[in-house]
TORLOGU-612654 format. One record per residue: residue number from 0; residue in one letter; x, y, z of N, C-alpha, C, O, CB in turn. Coordinates in steps of 0.05 Angstrom, whole numbers. Glycine has a CB too. Layout:
<rs>
NUM, A, X, Y, Z, X, Y, Z, X, Y, Z, X, Y, Z, X, Y, Z
...
</rs>
This chain:
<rs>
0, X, 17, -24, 0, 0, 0, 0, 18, 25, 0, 37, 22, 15, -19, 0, 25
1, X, 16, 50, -13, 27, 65, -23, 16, 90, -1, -8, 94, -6, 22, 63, -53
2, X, 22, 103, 16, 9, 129, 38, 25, 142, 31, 49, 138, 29, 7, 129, 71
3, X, 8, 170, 24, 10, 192, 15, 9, 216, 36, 4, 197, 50, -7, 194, -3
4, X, 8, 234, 49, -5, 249, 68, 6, 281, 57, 29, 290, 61, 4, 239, 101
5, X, -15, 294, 46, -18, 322, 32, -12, 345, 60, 10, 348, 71, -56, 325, 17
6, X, -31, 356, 65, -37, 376, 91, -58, 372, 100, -79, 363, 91, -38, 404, 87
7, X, -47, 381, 127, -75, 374, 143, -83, 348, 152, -75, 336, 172, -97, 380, 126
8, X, -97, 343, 136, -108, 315, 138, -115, 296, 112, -125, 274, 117, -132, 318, 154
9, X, -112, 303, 89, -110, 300, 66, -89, 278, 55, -67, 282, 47, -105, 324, 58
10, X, -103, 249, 58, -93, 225, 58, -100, 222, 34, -119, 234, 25, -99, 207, 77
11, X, -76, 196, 14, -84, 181, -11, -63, 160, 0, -40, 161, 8, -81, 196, -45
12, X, -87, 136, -3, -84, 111, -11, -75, 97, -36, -83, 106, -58, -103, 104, -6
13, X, -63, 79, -36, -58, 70, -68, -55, 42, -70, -38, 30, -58, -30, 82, -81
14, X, -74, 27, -87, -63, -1, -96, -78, -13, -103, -93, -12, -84, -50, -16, -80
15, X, -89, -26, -118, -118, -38, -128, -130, -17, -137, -137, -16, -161, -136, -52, -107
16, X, -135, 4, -120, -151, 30, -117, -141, 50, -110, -131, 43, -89, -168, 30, -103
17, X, -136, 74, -114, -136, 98, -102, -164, 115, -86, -186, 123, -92, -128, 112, -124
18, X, -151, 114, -69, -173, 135, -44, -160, 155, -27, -139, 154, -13, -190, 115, -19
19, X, -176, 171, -31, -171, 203, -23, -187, 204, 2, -210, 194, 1, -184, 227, -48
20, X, -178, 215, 29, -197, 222, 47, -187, 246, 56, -164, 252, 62, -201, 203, 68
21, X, -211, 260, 55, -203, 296, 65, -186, 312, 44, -170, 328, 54, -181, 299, 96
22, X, -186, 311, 21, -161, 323, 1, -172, 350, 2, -194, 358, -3, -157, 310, -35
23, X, -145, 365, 12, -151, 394, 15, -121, 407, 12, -99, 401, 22, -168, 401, 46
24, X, -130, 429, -6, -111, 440, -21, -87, 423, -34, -63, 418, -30, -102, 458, -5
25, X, -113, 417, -55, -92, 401, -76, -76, 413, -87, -78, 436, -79, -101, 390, -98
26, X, -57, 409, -103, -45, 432, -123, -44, 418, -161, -43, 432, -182, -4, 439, -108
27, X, -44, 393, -160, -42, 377, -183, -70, 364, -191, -86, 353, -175, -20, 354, -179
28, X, -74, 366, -213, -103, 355, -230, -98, 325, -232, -87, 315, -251, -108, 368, -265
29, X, -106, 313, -210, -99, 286, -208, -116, 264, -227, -107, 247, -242, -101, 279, -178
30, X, -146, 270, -220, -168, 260, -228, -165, 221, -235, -170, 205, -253, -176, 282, -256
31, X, -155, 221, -209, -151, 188, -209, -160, 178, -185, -145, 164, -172, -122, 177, -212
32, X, -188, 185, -176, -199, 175, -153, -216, 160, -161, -231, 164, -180, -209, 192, -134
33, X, -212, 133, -139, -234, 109, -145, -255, 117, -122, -278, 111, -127, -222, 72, -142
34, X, -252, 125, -108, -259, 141, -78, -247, 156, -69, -222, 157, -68, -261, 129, -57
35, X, -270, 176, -56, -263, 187, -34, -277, 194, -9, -302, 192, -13, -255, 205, -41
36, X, -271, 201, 14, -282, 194, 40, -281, 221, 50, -259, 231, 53, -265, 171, 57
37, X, -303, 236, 57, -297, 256, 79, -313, 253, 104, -335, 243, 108, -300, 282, 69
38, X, -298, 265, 118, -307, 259, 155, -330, 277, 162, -353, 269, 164, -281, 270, 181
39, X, -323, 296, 164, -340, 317, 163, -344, 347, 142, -337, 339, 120, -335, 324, 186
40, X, -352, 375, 140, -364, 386, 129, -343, 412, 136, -344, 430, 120, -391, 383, 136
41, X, -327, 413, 155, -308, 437, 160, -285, 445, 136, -269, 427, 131, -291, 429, 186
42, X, -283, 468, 121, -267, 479, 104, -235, 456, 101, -223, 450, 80, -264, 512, 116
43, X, -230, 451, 119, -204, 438, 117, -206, 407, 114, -189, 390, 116, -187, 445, 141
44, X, -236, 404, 109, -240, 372, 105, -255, 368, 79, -254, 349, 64, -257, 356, 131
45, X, -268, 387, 77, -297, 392, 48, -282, 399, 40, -264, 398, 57, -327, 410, 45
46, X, -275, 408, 22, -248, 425, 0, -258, 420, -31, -247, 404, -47, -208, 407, 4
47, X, -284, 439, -38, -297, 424, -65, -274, 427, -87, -271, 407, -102, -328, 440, -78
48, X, -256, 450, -91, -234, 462, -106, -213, 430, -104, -205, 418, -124, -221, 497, -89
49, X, -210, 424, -87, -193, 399, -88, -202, 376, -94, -189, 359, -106, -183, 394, -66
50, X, -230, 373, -86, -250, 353, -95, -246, 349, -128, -240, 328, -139, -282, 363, -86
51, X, -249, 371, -139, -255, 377, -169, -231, 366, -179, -233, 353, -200, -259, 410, -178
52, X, -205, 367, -168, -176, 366, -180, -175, 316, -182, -163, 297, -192, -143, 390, -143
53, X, -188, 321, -171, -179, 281, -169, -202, 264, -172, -202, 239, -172, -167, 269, -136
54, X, -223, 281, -174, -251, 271, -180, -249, 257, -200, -232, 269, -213, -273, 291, -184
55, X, -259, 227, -220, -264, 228, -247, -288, 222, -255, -308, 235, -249, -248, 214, -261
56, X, -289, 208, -263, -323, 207, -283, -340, 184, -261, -362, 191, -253, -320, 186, -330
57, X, -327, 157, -253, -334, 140, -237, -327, 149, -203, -330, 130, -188, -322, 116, -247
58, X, -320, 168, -194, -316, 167, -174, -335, 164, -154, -355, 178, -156, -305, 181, -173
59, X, -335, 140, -124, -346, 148, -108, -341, 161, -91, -317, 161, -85, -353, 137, -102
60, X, -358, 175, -76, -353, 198, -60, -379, 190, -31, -403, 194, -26, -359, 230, -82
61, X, -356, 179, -19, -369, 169, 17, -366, 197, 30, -347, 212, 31, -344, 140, 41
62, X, -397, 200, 42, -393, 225, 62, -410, 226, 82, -431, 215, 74, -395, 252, 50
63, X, -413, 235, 106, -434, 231, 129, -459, 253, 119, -458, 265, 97, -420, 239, 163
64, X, -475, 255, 133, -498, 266, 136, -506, 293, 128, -522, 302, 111, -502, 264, 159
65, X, -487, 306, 149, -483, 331, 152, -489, 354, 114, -500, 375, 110, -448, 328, 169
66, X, -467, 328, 88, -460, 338, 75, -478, 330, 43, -477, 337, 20, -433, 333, 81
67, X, -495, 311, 60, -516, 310, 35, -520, 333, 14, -511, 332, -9, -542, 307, 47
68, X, -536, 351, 24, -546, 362, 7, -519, 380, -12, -523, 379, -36, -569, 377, 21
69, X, -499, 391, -6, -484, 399, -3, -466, 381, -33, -456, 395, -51, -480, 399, 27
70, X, -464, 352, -34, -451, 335, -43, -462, 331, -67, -449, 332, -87, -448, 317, -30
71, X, -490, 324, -66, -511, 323, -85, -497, 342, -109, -482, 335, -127, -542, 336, -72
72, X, -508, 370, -103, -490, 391, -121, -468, 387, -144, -467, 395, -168, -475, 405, -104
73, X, -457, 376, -133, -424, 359, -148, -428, 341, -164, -428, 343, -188, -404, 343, -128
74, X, -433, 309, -144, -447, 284, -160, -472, 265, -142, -479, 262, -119, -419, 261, -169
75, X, -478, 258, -165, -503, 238, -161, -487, 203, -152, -497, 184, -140, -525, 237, -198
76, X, -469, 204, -160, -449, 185, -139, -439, 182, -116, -415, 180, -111, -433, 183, -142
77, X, -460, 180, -98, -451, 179, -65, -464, 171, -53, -489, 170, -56, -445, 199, -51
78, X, -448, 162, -32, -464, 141, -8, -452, 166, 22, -431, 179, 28, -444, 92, -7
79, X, -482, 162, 34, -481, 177, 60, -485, 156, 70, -500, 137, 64, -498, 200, 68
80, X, -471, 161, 90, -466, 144, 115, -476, 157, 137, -479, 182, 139, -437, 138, 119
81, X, -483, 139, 157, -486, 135, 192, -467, 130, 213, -451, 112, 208, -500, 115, 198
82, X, -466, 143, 235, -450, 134, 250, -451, 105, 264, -472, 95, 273, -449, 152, 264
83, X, -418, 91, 265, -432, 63, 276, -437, 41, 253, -429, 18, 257, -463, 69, 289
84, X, -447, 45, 237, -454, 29, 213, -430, 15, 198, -410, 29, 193, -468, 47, 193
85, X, -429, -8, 190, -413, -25, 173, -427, -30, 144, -447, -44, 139, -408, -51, 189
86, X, -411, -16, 126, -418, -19, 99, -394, -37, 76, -371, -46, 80, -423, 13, 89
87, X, -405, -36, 62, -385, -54, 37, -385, -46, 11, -407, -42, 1, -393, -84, 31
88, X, -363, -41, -3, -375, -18, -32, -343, -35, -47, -320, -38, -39, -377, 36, -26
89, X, -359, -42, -73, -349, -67, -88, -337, -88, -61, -349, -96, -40, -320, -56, -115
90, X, -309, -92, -71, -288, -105, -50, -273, -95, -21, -257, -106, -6, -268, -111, -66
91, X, -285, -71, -21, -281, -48, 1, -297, -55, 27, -321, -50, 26, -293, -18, -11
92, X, -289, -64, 49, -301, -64, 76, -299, -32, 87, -284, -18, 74, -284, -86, 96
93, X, -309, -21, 107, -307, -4, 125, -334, 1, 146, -358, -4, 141, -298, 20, 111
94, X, -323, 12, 167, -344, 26, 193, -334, 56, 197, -312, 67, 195, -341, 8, 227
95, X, -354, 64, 203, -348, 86, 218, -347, 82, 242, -355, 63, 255, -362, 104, 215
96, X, -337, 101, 248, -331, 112, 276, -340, 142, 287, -336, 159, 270, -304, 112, 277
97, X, -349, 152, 309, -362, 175, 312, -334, 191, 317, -316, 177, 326, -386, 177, 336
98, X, -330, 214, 311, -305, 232, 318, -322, 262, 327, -338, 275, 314, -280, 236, 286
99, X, -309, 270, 358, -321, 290, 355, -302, 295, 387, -282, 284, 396, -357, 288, 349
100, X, -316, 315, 397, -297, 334, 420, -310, 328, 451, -335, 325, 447, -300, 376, 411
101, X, -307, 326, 467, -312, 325, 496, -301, 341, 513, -306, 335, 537, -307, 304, 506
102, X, -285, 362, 509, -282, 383, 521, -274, 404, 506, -255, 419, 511, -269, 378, 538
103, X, -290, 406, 489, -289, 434, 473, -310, 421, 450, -318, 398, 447, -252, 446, 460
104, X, -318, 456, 430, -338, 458, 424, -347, 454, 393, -370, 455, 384, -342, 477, 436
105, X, -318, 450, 375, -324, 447, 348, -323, 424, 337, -321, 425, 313, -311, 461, 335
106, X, -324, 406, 344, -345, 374, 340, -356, 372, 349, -348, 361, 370, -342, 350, 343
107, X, -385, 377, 351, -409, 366, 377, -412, 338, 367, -407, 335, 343, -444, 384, 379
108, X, -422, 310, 388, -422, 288, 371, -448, 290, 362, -452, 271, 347, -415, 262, 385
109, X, -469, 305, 364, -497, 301, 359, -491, 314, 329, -509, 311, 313, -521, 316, 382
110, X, -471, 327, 321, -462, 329, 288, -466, 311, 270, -476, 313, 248, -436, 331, 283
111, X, -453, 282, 286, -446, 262, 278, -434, 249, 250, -438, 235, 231, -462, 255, 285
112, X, -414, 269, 265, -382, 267, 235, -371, 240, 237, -381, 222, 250, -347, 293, 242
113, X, -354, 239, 227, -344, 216, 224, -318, 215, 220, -306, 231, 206, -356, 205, 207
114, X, -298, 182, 239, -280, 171, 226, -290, 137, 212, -312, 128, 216, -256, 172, 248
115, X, -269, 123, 197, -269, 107, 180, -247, 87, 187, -223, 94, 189, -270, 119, 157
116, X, -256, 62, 189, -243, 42, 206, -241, 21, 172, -259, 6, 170, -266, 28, 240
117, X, -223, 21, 153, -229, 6, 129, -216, -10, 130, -197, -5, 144, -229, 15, 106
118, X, -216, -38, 115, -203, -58, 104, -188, -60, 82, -203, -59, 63, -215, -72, 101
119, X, -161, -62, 75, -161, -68, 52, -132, -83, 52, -111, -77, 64, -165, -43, 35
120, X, -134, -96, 43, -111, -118, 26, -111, -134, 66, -89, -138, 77, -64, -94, 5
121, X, -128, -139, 76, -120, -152, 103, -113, -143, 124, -106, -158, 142, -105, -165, 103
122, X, -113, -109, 126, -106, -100, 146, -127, -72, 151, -140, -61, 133, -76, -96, 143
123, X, -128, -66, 173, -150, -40, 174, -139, -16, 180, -122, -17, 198, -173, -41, 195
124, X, -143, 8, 168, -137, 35, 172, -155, 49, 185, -180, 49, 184, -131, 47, 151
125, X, -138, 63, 198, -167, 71, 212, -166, 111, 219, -160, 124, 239, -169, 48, 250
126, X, -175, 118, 192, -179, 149, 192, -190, 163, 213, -214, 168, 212, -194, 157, 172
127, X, -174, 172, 237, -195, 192, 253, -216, 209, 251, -231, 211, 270, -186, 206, 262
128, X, -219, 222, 231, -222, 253, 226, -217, 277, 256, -203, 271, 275, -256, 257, 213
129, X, -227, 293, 254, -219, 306, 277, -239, 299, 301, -263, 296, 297, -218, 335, 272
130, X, -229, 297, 325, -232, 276, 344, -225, 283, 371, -210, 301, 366, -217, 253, 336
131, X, -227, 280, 395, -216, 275, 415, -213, 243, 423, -222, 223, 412, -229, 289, 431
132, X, -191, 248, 451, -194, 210, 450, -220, 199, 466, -218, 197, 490, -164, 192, 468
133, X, -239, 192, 456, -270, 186, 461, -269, 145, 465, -253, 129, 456, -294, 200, 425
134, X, -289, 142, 480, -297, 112, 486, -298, 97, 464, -289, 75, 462, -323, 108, 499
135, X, -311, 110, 444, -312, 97, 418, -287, 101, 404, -280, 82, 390, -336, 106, 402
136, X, -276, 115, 404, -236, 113, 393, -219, 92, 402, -200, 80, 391, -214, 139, 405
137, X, -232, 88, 431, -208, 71, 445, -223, 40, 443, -214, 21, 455, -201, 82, 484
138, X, -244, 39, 429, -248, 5, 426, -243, 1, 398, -245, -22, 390, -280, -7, 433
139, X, -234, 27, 375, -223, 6, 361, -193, -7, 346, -170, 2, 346, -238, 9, 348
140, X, -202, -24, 337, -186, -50, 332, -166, -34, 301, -181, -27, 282, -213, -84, 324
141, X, -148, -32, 299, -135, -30, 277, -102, -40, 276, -88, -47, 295, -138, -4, 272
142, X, -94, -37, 240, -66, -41, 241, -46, -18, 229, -22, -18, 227, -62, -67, 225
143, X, -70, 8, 221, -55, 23, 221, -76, 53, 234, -100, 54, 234, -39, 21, 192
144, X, -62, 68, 239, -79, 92, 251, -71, 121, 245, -48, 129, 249, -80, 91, 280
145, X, -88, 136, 237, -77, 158, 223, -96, 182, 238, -117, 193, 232, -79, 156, 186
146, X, -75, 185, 263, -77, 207, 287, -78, 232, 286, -60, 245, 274, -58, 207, 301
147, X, -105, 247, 301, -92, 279, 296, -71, 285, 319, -72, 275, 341, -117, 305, 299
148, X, -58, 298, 314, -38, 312, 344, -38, 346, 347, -25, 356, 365, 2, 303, 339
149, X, -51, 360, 332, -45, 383, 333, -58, 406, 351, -57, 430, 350, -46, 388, 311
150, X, -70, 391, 364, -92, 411, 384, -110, 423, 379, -120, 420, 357, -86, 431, 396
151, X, -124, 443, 402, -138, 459, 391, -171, 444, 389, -190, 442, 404, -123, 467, 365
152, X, -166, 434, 357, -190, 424, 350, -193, 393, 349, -215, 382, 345, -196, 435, 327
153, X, -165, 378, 354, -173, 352, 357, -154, 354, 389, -149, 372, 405, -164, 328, 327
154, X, -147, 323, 387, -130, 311, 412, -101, 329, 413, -95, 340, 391, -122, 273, 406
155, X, -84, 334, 432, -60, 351, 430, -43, 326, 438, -53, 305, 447, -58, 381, 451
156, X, -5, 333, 430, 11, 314, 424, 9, 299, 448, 12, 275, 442, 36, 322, 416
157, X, 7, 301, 468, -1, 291, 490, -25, 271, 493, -20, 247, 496, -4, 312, 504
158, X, -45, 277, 493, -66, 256, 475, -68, 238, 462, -81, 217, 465, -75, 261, 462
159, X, -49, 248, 440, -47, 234, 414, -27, 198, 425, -32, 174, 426, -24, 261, 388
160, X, -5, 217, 432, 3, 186, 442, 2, 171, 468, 17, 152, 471, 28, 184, 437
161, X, -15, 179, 489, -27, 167, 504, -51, 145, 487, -53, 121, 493, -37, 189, 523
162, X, -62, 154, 469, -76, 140, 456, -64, 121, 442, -66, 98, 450, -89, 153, 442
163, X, -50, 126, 423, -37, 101, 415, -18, 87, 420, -10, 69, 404, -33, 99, 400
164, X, -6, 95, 449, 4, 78, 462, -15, 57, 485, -9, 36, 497, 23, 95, 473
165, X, -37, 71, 484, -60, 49, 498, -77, 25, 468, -78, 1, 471, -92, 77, 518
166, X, -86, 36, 448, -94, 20, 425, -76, 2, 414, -86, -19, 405, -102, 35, 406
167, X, -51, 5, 411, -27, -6, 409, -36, -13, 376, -45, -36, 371, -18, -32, 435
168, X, -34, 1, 360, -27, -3, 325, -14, -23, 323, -10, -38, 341, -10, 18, 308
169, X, -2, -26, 290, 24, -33, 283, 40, -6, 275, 63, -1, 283, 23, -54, 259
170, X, 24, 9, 258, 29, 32, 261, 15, 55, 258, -9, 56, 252, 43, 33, 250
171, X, 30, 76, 263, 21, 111, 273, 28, 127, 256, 52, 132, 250, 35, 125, 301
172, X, 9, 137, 245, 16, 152, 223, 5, 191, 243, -18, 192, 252, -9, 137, 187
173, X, 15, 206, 244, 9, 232, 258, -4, 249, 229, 6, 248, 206, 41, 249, 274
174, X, -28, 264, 235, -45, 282, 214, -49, 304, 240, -42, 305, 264, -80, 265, 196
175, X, -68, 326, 215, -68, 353, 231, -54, 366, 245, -58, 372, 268, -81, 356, 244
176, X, -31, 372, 226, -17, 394, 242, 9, 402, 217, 17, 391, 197, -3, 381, 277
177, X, 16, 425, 230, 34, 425, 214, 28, 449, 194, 46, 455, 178, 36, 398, 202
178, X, 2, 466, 192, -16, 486, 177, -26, 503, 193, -16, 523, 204, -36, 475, 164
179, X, -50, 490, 194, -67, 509, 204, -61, 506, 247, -55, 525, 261, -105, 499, 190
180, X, -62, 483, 253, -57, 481, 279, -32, 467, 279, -27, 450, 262, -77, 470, 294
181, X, -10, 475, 304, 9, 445, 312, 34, 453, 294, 30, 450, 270, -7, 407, 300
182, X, 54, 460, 299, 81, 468, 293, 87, 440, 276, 80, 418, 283, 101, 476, 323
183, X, 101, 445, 255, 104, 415, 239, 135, 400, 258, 148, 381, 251, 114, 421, 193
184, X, 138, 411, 274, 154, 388, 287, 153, 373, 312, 169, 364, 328, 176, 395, 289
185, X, 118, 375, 310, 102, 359, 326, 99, 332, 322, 94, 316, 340, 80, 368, 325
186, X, 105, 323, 286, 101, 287, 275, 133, 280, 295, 134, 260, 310, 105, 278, 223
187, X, 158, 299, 291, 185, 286, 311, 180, 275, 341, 184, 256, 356, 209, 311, 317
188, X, 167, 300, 342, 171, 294, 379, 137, 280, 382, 122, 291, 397, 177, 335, 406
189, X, 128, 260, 369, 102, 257, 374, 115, 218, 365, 108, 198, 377, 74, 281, 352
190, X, 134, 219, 343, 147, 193, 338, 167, 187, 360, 171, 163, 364, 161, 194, 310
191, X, 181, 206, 375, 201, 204, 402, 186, 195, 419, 197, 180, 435, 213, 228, 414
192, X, 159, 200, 421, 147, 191, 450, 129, 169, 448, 131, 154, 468, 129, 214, 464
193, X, 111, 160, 428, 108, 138, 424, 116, 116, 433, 139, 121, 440, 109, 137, 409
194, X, 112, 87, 439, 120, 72, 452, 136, 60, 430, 123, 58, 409, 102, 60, 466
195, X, 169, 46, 428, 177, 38, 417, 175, 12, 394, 188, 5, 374, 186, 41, 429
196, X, 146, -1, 412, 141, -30, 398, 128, -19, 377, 126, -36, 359, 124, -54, 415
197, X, 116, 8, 370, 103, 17, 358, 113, 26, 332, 130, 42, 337, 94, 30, 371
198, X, 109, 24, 302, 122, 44, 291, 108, 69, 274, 87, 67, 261, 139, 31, 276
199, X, 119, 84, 275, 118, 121, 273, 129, 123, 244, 153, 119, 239, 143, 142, 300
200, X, 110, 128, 224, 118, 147, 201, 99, 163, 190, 75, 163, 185, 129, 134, 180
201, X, 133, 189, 188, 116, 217, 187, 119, 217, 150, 136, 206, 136, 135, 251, 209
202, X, 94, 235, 144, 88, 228, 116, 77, 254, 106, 72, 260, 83, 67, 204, 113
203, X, 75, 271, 134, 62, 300, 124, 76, 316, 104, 101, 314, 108, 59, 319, 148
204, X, 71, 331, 85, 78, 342, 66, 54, 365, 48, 30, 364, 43, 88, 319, 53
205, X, 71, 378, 43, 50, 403, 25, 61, 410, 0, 83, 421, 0, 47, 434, 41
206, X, 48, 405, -23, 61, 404, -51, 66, 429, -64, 54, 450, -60, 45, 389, -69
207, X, 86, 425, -79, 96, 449, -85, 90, 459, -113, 98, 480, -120, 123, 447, -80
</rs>
């Protein structure tokens, strides 16, 4: 599997399929998405200008609730999702997961945004979106995890790897930060503190 990590939170997958989750501020006319996944509806996760750049003629486009009507607009190709729910799209497994805040105020969970717990080639990824570390974060099961650390609006570096030093991955991939929140040499000292059995790669990058 091929991991990509744009800004922000702006993940691509590669291998069988290409999937995009959260692509925001693209810079290249990619238009080679077999999917894409967004969490929630916030400017740094909705990004229609980036949407447009990797979109192609078949693309699906997974998105929660919130972004229905909103999505419609674009294409008639999409599946809204529920929180909690386990779906299947062709050879693609995934669940969601609820992502949202418990001590602060810009995720409410009654939003009910979303992360994405997927399958593919035998192992599960498991996209936060922006998040605190919540009851439903810490039951699930993955082999790779792609963490916010940047504060503020999700979990802070402190958080971040208390968490996945309690879920215990295979591996930790660090998102959100590095832009808009979280000094980019937050993925170093966030791979330093991690628990060693664990492994840490930083992948963040902003194209030029």
């Amino acid at each position: 599997m091929k991991i990509e990590v744009f800004i922000q939170s702006a993940i691509k997958l590669t291998n069988k399929k290409i999937i995009y989750f959260d692509p925001f501020k693209i810079i290249k006319e990619y238009h080679d998405a077999d999917y894409i996944f967004i969490t929630h509806d916030h400017y740094d996760h909705f990004d229609i200008e980036s949407i447009n750049k990797v979109i192609k003629e078949n693309t699906l486009l997974i998105v929660p609730k919130c972004l229905k009507e909103k999505i419609s607009k674009l294409t008639k190709n999409i599946l809204v999702v529920d929180c909690f729910k386990e779906y299947k799209v062709d050879d693609i497994m995934f669940r969601t997961i609820p992502a949202y805040n418990i001590n602060k105020k810009f995720h409410p969970k009654e939003k009910e945004y979303v992360g994405y717990n997927i399958l593919l080639d035998g192992k599960y990824y498991y996209i936060m979106g922006d998040t605190d570390v919540t009851d439903d974060a810490l039951n699930v099961k993955c082999d790779v995890c792609f963490v916010p650390i940047g504060g503020t609006y999700t979990m802070n570096l402190e958080e971040a790897v208390n968490y996945i030093n309690s879920i215990k991955p295979k591996k930790a991939i660090p998102i959100h930060y590095g832009s808009i929140v979280g000094d980019i040499s937050l993925g170093e000292k966030f791979k330093n503190l991690v628990s060693k059995d664990i492994e840490v790669e930083i992948y963040l990058k902003e194209e030029k």
